[in-house]
ZAMI-272102 format. One record per atom (N, C-alpha, C, O): y, x, z; residue number from 0; atom name. Coordinates in Angstrom, 1 decimal, padded with zeros to 4 digits, always signed. Example, Ala and Ser with C-alpha at 12.3 -4.5 7.8 and 13.67 -1.06 7.14 Angstrom:
! residues 2
((-005.7 +013.2 +007.8) 0 "N") ((-004.5 +012.3 +007.8) 0 "CA") ((-003.3 +013.2 +007.8) 0 "C") ((-003.3 +014.2 +008.5) 0 "O") ((-002.2 +012.8 +007.1) 1 "N") ((-001.1 +013.7 +007.1) 1 "CA") ((+000.0 +012.9 +007.9) 1 "C") ((+001.1 +013.4 +008.0) 1 "O") 
//
This chain:
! residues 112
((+153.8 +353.1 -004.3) 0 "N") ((+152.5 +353.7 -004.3) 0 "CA") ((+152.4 +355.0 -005.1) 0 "C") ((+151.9 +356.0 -004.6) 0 "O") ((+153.2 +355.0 -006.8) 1 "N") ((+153.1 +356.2 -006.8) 1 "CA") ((+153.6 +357.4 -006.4) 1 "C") ((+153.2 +358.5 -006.7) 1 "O") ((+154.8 +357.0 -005.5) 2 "N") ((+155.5 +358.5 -004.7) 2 "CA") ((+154.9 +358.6 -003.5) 2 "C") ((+155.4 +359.4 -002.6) 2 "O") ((+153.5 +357.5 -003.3) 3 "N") ((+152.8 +358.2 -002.1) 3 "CA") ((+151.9 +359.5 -002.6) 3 "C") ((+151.5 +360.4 -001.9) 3 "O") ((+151.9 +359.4 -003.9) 4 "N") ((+150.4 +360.0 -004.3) 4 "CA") ((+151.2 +361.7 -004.7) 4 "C") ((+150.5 +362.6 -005.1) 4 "O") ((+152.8 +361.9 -004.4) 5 "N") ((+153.2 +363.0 -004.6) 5 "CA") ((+153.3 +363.6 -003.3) 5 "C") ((+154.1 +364.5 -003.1) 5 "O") ((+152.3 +363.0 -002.3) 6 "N") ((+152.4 +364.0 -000.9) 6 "CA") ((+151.3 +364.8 -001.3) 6 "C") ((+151.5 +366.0 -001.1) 6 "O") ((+150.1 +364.5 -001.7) 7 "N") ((+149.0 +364.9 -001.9) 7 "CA") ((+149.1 +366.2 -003.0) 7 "C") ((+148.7 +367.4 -002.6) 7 "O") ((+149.6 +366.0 -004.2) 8 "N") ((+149.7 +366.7 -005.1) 8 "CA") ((+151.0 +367.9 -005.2) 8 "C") ((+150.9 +369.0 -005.7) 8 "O") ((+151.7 +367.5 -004.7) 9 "N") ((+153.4 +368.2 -004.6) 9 "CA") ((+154.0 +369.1 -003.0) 9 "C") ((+154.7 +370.0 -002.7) 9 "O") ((+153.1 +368.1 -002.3) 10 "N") ((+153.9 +368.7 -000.7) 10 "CA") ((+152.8 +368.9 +000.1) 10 "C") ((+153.0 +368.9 +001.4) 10 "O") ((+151.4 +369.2 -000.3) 11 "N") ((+150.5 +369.6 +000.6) 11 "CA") ((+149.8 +371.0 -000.3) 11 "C") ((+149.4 +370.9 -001.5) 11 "O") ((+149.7 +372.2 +000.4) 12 "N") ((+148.6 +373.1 +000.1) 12 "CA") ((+147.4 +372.9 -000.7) 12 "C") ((+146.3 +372.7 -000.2) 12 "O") ((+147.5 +373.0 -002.1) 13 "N") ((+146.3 +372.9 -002.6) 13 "CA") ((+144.9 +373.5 -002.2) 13 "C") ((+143.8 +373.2 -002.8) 13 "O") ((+145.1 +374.3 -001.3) 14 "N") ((+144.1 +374.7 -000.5) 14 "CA") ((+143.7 +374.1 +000.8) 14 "C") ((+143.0 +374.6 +001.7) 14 "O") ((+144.3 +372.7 +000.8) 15 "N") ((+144.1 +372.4 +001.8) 15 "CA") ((+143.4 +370.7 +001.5) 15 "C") ((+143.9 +370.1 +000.5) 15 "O") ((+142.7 +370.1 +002.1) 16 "N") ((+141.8 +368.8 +001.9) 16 "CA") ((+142.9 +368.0 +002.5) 16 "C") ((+143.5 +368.1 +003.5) 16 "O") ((+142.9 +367.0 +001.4) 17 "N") ((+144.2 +365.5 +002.0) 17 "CA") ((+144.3 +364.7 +000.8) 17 "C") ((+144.4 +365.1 -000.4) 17 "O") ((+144.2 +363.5 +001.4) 18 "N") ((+143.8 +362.3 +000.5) 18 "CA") ((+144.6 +361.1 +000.9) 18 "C") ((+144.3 +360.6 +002.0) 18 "O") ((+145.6 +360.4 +000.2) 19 "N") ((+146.3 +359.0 +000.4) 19 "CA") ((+145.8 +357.9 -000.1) 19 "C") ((+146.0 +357.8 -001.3) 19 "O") ((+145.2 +357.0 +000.3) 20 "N") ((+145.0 +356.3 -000.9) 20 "CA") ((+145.5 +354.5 -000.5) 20 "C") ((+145.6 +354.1 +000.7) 20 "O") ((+145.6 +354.0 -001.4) 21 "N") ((+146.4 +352.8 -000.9) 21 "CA") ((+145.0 +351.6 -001.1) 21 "C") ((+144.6 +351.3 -002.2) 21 "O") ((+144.4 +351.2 +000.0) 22 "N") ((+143.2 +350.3 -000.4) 22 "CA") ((+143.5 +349.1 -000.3) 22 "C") ((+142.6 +348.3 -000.6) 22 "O") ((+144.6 +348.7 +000.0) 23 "N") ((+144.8 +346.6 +000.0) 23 "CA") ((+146.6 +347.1 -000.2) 23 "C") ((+147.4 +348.0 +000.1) 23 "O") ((+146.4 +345.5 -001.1) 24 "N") ((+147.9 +345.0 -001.1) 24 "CA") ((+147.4 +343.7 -000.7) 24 "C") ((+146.4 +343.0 -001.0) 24 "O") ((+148.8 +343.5 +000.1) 25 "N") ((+149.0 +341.8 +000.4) 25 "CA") ((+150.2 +341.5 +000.1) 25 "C") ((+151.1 +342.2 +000.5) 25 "O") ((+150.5 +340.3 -000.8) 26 "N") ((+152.2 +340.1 -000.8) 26 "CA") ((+151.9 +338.9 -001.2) 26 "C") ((+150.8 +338.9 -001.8) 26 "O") ((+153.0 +337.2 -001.2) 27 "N") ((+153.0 +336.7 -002.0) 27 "CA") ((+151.8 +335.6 -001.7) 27 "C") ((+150.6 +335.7 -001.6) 27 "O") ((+152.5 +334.8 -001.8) 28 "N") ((+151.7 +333.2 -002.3) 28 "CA") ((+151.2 +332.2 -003.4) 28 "C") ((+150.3 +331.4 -003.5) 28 "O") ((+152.4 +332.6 -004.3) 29 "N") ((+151.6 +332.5 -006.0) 29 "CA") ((+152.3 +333.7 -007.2) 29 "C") ((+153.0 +334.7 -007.1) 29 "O") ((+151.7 +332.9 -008.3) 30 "N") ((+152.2 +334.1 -008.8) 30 "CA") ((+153.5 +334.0 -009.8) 30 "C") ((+153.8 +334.7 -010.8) 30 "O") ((+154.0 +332.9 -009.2) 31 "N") ((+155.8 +332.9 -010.2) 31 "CA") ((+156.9 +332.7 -008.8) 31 "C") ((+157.9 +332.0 -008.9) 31 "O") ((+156.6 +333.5 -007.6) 32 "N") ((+157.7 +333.5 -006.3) 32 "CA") ((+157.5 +335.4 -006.3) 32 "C") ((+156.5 +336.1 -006.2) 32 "O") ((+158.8 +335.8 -006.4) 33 "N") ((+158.7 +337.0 -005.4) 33 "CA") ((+158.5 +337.1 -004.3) 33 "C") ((+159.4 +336.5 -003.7) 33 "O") ((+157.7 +337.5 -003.6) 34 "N") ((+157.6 +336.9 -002.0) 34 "CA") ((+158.4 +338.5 -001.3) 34 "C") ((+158.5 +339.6 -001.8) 34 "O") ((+159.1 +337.8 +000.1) 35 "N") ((+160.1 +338.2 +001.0) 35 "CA") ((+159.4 +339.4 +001.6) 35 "C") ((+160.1 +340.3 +002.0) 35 "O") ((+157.8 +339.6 +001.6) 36 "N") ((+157.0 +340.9 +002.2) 36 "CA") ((+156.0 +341.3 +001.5) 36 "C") ((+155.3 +340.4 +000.9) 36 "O") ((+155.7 +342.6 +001.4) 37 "N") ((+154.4 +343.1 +000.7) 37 "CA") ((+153.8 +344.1 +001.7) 37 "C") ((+154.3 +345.2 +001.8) 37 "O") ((+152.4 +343.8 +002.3) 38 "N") ((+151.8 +345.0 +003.4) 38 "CA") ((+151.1 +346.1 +002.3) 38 "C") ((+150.6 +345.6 +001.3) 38 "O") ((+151.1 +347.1 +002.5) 39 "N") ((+150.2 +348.7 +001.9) 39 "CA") ((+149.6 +348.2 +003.1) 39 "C") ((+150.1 +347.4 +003.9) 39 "O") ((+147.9 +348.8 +003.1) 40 "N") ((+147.3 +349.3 +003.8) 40 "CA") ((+146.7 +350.6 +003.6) 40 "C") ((+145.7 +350.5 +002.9) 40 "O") ((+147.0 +351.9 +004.0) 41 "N") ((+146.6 +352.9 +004.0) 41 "CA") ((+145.3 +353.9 +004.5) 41 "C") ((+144.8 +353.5 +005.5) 41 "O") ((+144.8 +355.2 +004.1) 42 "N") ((+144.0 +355.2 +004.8) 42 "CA") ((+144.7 +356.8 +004.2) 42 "C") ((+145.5 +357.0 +003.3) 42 "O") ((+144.1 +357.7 +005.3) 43 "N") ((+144.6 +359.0 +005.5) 43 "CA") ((+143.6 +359.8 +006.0) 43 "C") ((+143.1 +359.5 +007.1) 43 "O") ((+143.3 +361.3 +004.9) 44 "N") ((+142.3 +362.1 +005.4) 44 "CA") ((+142.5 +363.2 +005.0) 44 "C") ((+143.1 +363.5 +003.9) 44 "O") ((+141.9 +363.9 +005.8) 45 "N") ((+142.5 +365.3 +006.0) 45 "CA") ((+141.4 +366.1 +006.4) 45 "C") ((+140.5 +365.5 +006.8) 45 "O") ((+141.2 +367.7 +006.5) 46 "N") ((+140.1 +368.3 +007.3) 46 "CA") ((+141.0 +368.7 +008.6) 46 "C") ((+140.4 +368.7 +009.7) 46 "O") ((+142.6 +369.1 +008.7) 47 "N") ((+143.4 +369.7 +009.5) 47 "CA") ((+144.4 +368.6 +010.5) 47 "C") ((+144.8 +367.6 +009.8) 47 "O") ((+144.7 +368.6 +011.7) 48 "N") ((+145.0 +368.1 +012.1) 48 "CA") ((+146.9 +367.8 +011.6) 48 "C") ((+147.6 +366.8 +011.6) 48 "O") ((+147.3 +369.7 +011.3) 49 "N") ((+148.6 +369.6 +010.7) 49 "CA") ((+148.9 +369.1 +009.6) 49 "C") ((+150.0 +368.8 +009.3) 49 "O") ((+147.3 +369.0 +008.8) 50 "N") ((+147.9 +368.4 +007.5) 50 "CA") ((+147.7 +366.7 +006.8) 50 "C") ((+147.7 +366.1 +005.7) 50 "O") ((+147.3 +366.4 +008.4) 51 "N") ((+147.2 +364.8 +008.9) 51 "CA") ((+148.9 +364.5 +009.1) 51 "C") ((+149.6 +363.5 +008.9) 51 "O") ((+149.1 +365.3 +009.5) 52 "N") ((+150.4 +364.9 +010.4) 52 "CA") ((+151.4 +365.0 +009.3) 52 "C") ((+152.3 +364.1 +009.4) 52 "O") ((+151.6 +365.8 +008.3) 53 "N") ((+152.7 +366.3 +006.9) 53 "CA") ((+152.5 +365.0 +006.4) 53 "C") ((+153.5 +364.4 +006.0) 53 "O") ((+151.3 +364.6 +006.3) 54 "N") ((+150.9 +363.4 +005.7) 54 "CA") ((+151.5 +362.2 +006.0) 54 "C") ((+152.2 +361.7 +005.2) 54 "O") ((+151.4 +361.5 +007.6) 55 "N") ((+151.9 +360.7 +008.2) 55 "CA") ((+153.3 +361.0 +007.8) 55 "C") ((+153.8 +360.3 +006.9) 55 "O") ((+153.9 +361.9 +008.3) 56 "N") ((+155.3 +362.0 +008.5) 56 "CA") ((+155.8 +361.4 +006.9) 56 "C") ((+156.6 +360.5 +006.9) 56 "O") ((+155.1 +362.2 +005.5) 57 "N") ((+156.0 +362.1 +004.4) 57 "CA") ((+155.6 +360.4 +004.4) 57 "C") ((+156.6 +359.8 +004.5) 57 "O") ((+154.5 +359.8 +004.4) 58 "N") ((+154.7 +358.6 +004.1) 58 "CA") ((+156.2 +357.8 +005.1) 58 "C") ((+157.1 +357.1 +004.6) 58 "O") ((+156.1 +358.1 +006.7) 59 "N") ((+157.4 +357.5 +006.5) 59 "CA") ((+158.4 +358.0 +005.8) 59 "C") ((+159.1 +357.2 +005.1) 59 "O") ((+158.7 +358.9 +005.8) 60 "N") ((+160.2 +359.2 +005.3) 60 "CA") ((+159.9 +358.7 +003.6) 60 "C") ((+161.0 +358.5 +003.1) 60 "O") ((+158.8 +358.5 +002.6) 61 "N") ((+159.1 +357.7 +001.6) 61 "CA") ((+159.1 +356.6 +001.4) 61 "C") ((+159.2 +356.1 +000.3) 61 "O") ((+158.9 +355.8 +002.4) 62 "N") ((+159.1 +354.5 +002.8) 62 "CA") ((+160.3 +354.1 +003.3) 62 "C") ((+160.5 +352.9 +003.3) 62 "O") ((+161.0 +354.9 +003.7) 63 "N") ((+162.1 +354.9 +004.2) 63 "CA") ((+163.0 +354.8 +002.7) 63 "C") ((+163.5 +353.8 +002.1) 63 "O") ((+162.8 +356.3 +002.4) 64 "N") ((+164.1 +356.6 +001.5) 64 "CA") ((+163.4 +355.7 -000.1) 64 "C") ((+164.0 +355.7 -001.2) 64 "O") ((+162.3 +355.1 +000.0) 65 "N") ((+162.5 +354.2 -001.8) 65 "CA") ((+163.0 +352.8 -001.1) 65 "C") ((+163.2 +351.8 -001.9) 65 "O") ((+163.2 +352.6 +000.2) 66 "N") ((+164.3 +351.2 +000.4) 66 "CA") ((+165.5 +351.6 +000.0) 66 "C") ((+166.3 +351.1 -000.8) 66 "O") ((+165.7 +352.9 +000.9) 67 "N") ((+166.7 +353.2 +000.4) 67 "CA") ((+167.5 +353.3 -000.7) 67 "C") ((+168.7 +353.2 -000.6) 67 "O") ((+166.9 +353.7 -001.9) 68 "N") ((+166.9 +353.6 -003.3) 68 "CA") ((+166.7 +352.7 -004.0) 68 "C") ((+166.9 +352.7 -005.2) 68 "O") ((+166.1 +351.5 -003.4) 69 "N") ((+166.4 +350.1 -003.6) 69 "CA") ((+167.7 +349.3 -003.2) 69 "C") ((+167.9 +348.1 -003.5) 69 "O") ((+168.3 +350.1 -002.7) 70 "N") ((+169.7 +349.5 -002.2) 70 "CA") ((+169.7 +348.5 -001.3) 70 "C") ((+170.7 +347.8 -001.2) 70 "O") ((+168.6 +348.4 -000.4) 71 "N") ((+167.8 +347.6 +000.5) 71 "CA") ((+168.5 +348.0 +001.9) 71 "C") ((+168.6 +349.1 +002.5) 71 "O") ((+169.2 +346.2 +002.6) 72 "N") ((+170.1 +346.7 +004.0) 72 "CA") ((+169.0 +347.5 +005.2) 72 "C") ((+167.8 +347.4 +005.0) 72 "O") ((+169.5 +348.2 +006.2) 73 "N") ((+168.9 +348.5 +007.2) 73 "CA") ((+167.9 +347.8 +007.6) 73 "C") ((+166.9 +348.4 +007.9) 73 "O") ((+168.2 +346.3 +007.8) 74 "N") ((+167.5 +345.3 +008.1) 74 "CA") ((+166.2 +345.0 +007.7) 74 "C") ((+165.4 +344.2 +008.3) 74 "O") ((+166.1 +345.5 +007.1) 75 "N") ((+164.8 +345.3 +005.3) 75 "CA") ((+164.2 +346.3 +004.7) 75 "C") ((+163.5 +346.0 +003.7) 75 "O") ((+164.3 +347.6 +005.4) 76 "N") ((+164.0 +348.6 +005.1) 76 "CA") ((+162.3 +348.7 +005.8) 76 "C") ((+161.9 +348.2 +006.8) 76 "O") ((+161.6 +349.5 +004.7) 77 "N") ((+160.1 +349.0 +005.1) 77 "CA") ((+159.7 +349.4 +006.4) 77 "C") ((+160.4 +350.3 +006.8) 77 "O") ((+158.9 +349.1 +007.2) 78 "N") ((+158.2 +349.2 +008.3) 78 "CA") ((+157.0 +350.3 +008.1) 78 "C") ((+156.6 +350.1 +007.0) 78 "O") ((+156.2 +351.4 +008.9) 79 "N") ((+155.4 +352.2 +008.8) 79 "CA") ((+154.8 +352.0 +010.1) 79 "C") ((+155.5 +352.3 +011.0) 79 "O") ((+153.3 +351.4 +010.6) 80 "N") ((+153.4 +351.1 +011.7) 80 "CA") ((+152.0 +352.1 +011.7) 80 "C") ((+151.5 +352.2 +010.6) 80 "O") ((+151.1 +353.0 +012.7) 81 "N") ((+150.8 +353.8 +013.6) 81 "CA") ((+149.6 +353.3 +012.8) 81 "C") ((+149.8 +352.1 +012.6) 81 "O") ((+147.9 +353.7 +012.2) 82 "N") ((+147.1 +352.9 +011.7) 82 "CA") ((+146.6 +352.4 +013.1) 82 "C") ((+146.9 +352.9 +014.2) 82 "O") ((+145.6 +351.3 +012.7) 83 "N") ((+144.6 +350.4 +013.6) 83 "CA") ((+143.6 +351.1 +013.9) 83 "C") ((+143.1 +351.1 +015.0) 83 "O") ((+143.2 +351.8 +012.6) 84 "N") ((+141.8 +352.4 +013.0) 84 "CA") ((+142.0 +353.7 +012.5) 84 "C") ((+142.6 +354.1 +011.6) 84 "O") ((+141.3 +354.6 +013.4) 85 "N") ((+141.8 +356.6 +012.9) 85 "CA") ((+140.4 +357.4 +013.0) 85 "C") ((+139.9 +357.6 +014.2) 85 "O") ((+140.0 +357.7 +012.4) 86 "N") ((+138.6 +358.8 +012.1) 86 "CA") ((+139.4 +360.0 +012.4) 86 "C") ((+140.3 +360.4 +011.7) 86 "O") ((+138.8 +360.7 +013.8) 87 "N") ((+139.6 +362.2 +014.1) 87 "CA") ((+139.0 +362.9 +013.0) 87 "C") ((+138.1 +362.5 +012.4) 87 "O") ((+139.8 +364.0 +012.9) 88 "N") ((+139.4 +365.1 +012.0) 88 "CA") ((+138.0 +365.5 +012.6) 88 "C") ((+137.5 +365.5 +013.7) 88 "O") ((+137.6 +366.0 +011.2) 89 "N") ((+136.0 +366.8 +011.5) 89 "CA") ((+135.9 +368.3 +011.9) 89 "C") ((+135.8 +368.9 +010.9) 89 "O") ((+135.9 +369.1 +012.8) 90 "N") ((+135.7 +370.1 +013.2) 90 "CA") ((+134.2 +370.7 +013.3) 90 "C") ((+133.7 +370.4 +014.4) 90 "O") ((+133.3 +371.7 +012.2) 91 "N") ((+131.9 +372.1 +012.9) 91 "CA") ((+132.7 +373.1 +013.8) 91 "C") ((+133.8 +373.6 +013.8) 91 "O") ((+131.6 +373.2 +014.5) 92 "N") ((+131.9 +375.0 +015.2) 92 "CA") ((+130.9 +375.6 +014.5) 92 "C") ((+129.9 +375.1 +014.0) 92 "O") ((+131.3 +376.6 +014.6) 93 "N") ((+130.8 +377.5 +013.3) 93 "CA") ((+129.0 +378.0 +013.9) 93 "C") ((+128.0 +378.0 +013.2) 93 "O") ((+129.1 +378.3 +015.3) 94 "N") ((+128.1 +378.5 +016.0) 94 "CA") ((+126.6 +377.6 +015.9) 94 "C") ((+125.4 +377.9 +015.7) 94 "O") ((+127.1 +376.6 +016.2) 95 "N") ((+126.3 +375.7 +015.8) 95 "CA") ((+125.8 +375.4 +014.5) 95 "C") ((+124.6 +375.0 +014.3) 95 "O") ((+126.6 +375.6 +014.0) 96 "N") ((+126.0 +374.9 +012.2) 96 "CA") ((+125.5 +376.2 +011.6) 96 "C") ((+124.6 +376.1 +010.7) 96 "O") ((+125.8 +377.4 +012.1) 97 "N") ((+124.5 +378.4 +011.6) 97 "CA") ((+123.7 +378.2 +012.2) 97 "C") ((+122.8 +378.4 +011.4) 97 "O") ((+123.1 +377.8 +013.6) 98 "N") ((+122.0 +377.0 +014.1) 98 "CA") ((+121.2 +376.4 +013.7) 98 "C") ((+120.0 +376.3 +014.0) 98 "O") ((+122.0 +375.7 +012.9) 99 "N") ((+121.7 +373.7 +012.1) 99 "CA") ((+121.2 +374.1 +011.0) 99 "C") ((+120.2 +373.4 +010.5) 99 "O") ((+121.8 +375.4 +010.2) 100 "N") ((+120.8 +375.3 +009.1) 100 "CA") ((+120.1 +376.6 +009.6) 100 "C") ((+119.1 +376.2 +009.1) 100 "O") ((+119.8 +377.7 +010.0) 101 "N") ((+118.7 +378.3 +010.5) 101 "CA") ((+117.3 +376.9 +010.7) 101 "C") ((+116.3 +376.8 +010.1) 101 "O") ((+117.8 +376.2 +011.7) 102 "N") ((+116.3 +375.1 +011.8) 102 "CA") ((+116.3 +374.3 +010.7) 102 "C") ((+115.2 +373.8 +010.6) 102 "O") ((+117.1 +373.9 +009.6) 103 "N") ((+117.2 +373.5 +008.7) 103 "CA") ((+116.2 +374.6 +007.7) 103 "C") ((+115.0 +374.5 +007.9) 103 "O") ((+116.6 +375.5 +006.9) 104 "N") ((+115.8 +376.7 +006.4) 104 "CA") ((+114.5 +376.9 +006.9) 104 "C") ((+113.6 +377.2 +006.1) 104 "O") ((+114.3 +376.9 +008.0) 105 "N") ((+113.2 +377.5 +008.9) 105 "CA") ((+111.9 +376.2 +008.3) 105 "C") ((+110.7 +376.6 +008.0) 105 "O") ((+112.3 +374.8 +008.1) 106 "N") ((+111.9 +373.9 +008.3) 106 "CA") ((+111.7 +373.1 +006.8) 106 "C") ((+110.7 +372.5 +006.5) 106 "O") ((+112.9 +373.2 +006.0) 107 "N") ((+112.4 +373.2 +004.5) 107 "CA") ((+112.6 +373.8 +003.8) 107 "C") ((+112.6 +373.5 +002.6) 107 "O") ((+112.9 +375.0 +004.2) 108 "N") ((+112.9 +376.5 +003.2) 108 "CA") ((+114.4 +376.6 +002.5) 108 "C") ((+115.3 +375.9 +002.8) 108 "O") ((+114.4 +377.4 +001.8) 109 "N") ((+115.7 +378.1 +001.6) 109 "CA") ((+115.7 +377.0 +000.7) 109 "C") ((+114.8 +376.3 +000.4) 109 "O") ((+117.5 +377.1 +000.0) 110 "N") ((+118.1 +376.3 -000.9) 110 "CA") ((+117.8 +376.9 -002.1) 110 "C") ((+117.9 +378.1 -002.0) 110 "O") ((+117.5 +376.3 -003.4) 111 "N") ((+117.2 +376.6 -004.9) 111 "CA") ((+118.5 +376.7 -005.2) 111 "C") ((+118.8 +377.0 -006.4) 111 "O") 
//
């Protein structure tokens, strides 16, 4: 989890909006068994479509390579599966949203 949080800070454009965050763990049936699986559930946000995708990509490849660095067979090496649920990126057009706040302004006056 914390070498997820070095895509955000290390390998993405600080000028650019992108967010990892790990919101569930599941692993495990009590609490004195290592248990054989642990799921991340992830959530991923971005304003850019390419910097959705730098995102995706580095999570697999560090899921990949900290099995790897666990010394963990092929076999065992973690899984990255495609999310369930995906919020497209937000795009205004620009045309519009000077519109939106023109009737906005027009209608409760300018911003303080």
């Amino acid at each position: 989890m914390v070498a997820l949080q070095q895509l955000v800070s290390r390998e993405k454009s600080p000028l650019e909006a992108g967010v990892v965050t790990v919101g569930s763990i599941h692993g495990g049936t009590k609490n004195n068994i290592i248990p054989d699986q642990v799921e991340l559930l992830l959530t991923v946000r971005s304003n850019n479509e390419a910097v959705r995708a730098q995102l995706l990509d580095g999570i697999r490849r560090i899921a990949q390579n900290m099995g790897h660095v666990a010394g963990l067979p092929e076999d065992k090496l973690p899984e990255v599966h495609p999310p369930e649920e995906s919020t497209p990126v937000t795009s205004n057009d620009p045309e519009t949203a000077r519109r939106v706040k023109a009737a906005l302004v027009a209608g409760l006056g300018p911003m303080r």
